[in-house]
N, CA, C and O of each residue as an XYZ file, in Angstrom:
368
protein
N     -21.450      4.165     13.138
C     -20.398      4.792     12.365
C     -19.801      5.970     13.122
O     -18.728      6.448     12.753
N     -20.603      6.553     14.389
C     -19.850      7.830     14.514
C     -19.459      7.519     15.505
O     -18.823      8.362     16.138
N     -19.666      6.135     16.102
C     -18.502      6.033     17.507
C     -17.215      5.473     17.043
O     -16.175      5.773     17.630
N     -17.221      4.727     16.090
C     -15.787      4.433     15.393
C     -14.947      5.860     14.541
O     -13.730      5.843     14.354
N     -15.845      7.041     14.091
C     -15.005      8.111     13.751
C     -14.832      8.914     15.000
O     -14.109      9.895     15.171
N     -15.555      8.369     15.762
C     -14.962      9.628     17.024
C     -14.017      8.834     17.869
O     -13.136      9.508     18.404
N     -14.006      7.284     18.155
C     -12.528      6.520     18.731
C     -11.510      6.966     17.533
O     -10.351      6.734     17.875
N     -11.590      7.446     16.442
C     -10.461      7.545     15.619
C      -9.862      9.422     15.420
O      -9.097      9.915     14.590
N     -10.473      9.930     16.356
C     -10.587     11.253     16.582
C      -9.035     11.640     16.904
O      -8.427     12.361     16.113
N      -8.367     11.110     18.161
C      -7.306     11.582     18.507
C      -5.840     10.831     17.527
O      -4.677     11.127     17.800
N      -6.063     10.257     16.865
C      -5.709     10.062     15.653
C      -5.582     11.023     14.582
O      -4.545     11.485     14.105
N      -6.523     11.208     14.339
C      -6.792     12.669     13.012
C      -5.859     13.997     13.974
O      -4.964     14.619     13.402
N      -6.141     14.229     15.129
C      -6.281     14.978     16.009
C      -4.453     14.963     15.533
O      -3.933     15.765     14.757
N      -3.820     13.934     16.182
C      -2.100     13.633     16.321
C      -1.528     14.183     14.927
O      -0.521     14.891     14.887
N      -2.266     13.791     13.760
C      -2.236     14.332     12.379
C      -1.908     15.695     11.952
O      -1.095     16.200     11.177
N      -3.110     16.233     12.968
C      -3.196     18.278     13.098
C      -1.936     18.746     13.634
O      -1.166     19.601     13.197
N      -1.872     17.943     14.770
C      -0.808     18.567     15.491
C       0.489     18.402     14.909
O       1.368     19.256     15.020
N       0.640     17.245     14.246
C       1.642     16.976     14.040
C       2.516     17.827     12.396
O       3.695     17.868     12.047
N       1.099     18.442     11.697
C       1.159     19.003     10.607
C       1.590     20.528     10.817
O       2.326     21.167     10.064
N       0.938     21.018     12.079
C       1.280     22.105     12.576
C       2.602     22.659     13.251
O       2.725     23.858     13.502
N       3.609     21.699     13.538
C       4.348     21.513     14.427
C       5.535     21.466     13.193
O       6.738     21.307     13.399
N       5.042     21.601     12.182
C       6.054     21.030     11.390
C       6.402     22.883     10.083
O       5.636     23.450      9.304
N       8.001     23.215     10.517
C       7.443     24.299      9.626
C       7.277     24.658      8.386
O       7.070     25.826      8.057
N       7.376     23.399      7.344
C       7.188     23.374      6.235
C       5.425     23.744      6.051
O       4.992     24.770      5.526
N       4.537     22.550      6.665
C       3.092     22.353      6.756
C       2.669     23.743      8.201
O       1.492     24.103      8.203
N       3.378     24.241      9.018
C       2.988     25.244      9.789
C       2.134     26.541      8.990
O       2.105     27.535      9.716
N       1.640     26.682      8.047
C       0.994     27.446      7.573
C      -0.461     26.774      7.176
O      -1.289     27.385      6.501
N      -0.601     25.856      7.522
C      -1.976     24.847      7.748
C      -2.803     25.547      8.258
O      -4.011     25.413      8.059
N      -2.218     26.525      9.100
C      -3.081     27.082     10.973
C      -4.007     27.776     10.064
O      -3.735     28.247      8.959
N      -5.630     27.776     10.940
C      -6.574     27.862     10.397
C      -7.419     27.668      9.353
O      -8.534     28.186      9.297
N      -6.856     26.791      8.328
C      -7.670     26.058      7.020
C      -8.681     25.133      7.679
O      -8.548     24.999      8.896
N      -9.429     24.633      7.229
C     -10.518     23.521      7.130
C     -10.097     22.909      6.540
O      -9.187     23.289      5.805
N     -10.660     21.272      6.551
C      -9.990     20.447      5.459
C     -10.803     19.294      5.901
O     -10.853     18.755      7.007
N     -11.647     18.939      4.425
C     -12.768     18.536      4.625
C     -11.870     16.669      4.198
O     -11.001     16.444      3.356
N     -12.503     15.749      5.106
C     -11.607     13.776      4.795
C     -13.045     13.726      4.316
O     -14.041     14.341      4.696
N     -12.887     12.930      3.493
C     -13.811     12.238      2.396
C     -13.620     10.538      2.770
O     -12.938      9.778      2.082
N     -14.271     10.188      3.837
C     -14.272      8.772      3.622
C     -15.254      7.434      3.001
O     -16.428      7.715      2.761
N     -14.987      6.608      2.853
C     -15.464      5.697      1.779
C     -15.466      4.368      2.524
O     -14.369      3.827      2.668
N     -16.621      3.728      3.050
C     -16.073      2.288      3.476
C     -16.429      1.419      2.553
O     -17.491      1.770      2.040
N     -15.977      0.360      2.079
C     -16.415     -0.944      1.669
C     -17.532     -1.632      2.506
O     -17.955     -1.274      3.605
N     -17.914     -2.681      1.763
C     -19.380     -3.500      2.255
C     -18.333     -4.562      2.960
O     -18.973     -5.275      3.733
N     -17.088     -4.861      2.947
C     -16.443     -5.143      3.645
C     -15.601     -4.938      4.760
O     -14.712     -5.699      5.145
N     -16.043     -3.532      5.399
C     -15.764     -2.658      6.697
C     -14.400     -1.957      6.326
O     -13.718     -1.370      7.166
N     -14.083     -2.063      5.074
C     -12.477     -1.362      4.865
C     -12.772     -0.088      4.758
O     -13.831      0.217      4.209
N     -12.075      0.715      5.158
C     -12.515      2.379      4.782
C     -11.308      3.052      4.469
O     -10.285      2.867      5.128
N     -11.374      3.895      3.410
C     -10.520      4.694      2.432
C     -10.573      5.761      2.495
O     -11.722      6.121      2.754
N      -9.709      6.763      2.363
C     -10.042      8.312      2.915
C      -8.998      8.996      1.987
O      -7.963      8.382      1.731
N      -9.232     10.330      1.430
C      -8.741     11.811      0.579
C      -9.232     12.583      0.537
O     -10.409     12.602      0.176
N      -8.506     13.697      0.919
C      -8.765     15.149      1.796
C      -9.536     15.445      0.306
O      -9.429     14.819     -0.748
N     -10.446     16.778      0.669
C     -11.080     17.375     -1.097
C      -9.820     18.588     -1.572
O      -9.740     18.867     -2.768
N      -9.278     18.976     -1.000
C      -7.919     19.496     -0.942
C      -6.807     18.712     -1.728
O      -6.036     18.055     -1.029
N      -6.678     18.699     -2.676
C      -5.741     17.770     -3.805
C      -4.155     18.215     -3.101
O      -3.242     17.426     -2.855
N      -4.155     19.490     -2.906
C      -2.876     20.072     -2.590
C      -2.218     19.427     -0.710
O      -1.086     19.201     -0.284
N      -3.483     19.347     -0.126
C      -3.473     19.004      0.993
C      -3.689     17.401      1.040
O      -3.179     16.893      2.038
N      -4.059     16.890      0.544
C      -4.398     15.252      0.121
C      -2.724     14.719     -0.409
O      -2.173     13.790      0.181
N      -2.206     15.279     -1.310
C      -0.754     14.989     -1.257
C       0.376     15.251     -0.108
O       1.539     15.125     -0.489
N       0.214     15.514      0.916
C       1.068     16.336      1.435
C       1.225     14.880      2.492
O       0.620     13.809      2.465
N       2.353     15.418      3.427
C       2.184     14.262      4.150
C       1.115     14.623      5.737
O       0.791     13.818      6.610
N       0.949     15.375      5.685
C      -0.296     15.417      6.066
C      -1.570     14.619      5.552
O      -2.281     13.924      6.277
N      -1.704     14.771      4.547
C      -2.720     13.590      3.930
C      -2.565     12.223      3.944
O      -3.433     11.402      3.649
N      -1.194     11.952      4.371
C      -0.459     10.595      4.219
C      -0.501     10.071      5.366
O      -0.527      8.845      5.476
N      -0.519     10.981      6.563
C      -0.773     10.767      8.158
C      -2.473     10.905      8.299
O      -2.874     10.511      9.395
N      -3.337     11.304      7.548
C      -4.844     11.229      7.807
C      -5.472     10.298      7.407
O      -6.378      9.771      8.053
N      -4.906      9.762      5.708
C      -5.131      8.335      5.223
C      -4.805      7.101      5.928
O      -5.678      6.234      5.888
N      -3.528      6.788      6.690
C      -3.108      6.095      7.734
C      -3.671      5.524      8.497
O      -3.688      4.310      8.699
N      -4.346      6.579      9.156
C      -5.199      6.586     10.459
C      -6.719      6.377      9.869
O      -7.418      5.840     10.728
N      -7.255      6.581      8.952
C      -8.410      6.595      8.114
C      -7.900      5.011      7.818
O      -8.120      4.442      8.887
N      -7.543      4.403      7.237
C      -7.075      2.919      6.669
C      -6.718      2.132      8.418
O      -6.460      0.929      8.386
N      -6.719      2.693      9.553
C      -7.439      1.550     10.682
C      -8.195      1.451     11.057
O      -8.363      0.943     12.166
N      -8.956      1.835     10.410
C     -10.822      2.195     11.633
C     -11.742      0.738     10.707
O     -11.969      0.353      9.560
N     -11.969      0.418     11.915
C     -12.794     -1.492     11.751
C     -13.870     -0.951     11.644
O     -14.058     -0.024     12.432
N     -14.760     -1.214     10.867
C     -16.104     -1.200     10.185
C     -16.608     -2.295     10.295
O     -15.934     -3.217      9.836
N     -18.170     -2.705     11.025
C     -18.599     -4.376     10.550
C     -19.142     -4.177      8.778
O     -19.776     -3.360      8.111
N     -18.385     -5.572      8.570
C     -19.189     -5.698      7.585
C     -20.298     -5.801      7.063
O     -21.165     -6.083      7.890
N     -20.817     -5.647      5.574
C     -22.640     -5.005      5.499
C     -22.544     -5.476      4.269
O     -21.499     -5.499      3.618
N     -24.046     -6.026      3.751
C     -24.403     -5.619      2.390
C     -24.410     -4.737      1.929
O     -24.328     -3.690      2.573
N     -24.528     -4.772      0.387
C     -24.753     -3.066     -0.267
C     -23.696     -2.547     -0.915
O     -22.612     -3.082     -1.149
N     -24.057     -1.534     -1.175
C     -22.961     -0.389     -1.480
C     -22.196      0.425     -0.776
O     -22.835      0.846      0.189
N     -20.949      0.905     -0.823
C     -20.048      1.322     -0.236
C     -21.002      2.571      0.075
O     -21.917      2.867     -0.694
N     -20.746      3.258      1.204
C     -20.684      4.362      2.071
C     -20.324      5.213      2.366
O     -19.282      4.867      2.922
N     -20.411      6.638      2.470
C     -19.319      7.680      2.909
C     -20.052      8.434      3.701
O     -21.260      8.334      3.916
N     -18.811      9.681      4.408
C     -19.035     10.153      5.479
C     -17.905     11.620      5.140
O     -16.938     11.361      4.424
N     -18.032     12.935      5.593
C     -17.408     13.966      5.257
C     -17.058     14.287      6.698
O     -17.883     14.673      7.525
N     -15.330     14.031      7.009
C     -15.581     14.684      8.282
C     -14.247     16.169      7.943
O     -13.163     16.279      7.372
N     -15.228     17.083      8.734
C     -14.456     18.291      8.568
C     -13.310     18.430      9.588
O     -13.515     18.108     10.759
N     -11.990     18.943      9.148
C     -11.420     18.951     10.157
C     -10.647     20.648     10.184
O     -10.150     21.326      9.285
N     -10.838     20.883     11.632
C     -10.276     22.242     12.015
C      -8.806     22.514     12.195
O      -8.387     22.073     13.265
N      -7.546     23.357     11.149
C      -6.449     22.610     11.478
C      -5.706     23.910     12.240
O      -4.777     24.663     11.948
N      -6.772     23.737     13.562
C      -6.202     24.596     14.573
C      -6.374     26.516     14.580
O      -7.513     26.917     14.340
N      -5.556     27.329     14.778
C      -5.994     28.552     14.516
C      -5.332     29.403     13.798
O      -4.335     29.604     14.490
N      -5.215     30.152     12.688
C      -3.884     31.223     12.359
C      -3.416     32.275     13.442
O      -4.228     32.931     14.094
N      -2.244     32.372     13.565
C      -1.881     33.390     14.417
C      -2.314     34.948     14.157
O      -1.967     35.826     14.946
């Protein structure tokens, strides 16, 4: 599981930057912002920031994206999760 969230790293990564770069979402700089992901026993994986305010944004819409391509093998069982924290860069 953590070599498929870390190939999906510069992904999340393009997300930051791209949230930062932007000056509506440019006040992002330095929050945390914890992805909540969820896979299926069918390798699908689902993702929403714990940030409701940040989970709507299109920032959340560019992290879900990229969270909704990451290939999982499929498994018995019950669905799965994983908390990955993300750093969204530094405040000035």
């Amino acid at each position: 599981m953590q070599s498929i969230i870390a190939r999906s790293r510069p992904g999340f990564d393009a997300c930051v930057e791209k949230a930062l770069a932007d000056p509506v979402t440019a006040s992002y700089a330095g929050r945390k912002a914890a992805l909540l992901l969820l896979v299926a026993p069918n390798g699908k994986a689902e993702a929403a920031l714990e940030d409701g305010e940040l989970d709507a944004s299109p920032f959340g819409a560019c992290l879900r994206r990229v969270a909704a391509k990451m290939g999982f093998p499929a498994f018995q069982g019950d669905d799965f999760g994983a908390r990955i924290v993300l750093v969204l860069g530094r405040a000035n």
